[in-house]
Residue frames as a rotation matrix with the C-alpha (Angstrom) as fourth column:
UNK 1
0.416 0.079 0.906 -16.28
-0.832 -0.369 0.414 0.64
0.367 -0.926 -0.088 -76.54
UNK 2
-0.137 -0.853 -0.504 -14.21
-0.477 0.502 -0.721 -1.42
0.868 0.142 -0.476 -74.61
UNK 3
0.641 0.764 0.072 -15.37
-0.319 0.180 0.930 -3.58
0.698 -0.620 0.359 -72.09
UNK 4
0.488 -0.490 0.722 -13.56
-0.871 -0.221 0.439 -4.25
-0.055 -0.843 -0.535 -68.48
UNK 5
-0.690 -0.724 -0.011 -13.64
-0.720 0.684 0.121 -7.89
-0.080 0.091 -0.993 -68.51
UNK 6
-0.780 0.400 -0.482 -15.57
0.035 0.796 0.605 -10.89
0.625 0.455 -0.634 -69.20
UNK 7
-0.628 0.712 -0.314 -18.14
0.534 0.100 -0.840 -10.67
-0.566 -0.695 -0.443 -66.03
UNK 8
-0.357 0.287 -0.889 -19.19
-0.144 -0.957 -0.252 -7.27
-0.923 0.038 0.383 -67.64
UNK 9
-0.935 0.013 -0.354 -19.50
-0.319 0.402 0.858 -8.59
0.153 0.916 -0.371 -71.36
UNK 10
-0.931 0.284 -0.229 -21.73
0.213 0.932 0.294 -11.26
0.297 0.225 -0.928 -70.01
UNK 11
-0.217 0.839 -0.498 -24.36
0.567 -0.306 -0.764 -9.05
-0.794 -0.449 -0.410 -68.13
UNK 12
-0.791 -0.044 -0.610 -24.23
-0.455 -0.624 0.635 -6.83
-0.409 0.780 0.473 -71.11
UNK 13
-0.707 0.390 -0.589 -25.78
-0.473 0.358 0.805 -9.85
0.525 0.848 -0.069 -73.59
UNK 14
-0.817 0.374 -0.440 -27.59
0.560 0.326 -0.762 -10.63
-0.142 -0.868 -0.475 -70.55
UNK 15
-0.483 0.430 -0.763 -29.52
0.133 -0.825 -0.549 -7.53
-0.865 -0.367 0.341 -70.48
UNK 16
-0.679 0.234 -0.696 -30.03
-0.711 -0.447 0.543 -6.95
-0.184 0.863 0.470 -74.04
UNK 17
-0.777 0.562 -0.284 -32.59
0.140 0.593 0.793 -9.71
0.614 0.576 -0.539 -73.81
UNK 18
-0.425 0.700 0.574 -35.95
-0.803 -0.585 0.119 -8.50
0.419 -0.410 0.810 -72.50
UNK 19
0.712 0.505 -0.488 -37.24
-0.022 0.711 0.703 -12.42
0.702 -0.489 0.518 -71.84
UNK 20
-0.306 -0.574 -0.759 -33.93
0.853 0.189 -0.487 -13.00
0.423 -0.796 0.432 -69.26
UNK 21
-0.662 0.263 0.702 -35.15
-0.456 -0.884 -0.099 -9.39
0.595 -0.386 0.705 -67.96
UNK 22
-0.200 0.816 0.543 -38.04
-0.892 -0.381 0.243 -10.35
0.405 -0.436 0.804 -67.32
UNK 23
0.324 -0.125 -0.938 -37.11
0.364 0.932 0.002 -13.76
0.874 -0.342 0.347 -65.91
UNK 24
-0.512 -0.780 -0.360 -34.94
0.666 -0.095 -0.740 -12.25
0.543 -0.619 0.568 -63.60
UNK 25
-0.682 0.443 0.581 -38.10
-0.550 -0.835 -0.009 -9.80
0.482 -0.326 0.814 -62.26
UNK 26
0.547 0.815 -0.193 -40.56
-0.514 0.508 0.691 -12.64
0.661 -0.279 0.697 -61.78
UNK 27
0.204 -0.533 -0.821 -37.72
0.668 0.689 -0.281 -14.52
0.716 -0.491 0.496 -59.67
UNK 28
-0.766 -0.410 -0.496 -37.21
0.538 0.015 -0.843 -11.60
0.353 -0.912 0.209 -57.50
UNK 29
-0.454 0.753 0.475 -40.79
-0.827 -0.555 0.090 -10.32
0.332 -0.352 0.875 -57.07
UNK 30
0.441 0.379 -0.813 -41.37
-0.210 0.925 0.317 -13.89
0.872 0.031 0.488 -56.00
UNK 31
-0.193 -0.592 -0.782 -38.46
0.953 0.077 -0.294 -14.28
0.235 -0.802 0.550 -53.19
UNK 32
-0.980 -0.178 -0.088 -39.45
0.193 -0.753 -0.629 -10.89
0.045 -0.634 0.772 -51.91
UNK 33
0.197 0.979 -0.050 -43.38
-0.773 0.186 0.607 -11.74
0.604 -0.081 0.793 -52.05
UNK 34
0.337 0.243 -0.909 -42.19
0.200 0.926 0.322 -14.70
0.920 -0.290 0.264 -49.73
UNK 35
-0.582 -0.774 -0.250 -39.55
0.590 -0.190 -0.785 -13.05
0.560 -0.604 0.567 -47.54
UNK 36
-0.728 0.217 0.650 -42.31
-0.353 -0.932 -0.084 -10.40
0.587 -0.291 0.755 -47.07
UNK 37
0.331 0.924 -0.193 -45.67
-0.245 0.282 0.928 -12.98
0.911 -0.260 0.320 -46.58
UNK 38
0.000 -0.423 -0.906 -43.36
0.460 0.804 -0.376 -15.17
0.888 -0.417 0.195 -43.73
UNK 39
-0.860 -0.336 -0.384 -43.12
0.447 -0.133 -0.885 -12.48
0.246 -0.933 0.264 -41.29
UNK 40
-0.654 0.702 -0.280 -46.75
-0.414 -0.022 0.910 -11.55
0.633 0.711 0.305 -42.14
UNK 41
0.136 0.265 -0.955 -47.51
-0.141 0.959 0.246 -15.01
0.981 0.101 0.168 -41.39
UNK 42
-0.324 -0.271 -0.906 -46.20
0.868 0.297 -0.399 -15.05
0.377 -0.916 0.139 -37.83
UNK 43
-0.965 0.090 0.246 -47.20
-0.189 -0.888 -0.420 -11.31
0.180 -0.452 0.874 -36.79
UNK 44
-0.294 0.899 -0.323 -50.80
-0.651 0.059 0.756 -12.58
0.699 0.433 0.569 -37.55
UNK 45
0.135 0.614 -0.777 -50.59
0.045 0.780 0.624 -15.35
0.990 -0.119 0.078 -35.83
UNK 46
-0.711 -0.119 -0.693 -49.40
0.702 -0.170 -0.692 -13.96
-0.035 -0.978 0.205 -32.28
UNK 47
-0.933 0.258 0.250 -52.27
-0.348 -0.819 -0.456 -11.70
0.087 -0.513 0.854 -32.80
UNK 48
0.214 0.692 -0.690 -54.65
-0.138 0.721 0.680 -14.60
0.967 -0.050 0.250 -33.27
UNK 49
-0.100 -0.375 -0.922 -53.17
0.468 0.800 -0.376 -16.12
0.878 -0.469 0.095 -30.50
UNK 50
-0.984 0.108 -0.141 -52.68
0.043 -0.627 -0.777 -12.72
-0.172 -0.771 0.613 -27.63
């Protein structure tokens, strides 16, 4: 099989490793566990506050 072009190659041997998988899951269930807590974090506190 012939691969497009180098970008593609590299995500390939990327993928094929289950620990960079699962690096790449704990980094974004982390930045979307923050992105999510921040507004959260402020909805809470105008209802502390009203």
């Amino acid at each position: 099989m012939k691969r497009a072009n180098h970008l593609a190659e590299w995500l390939f041997r990327f993928a094929s490793s289950q620990r960079n998988i699962d690096r790449v899951a704990m980094w974004l269930g982390g930045t979307v566990s923050l992105v999510a807590a921040a507004p959260a974090i402020v909805i809470l506190v105008m209802l502390i506050i009203r």
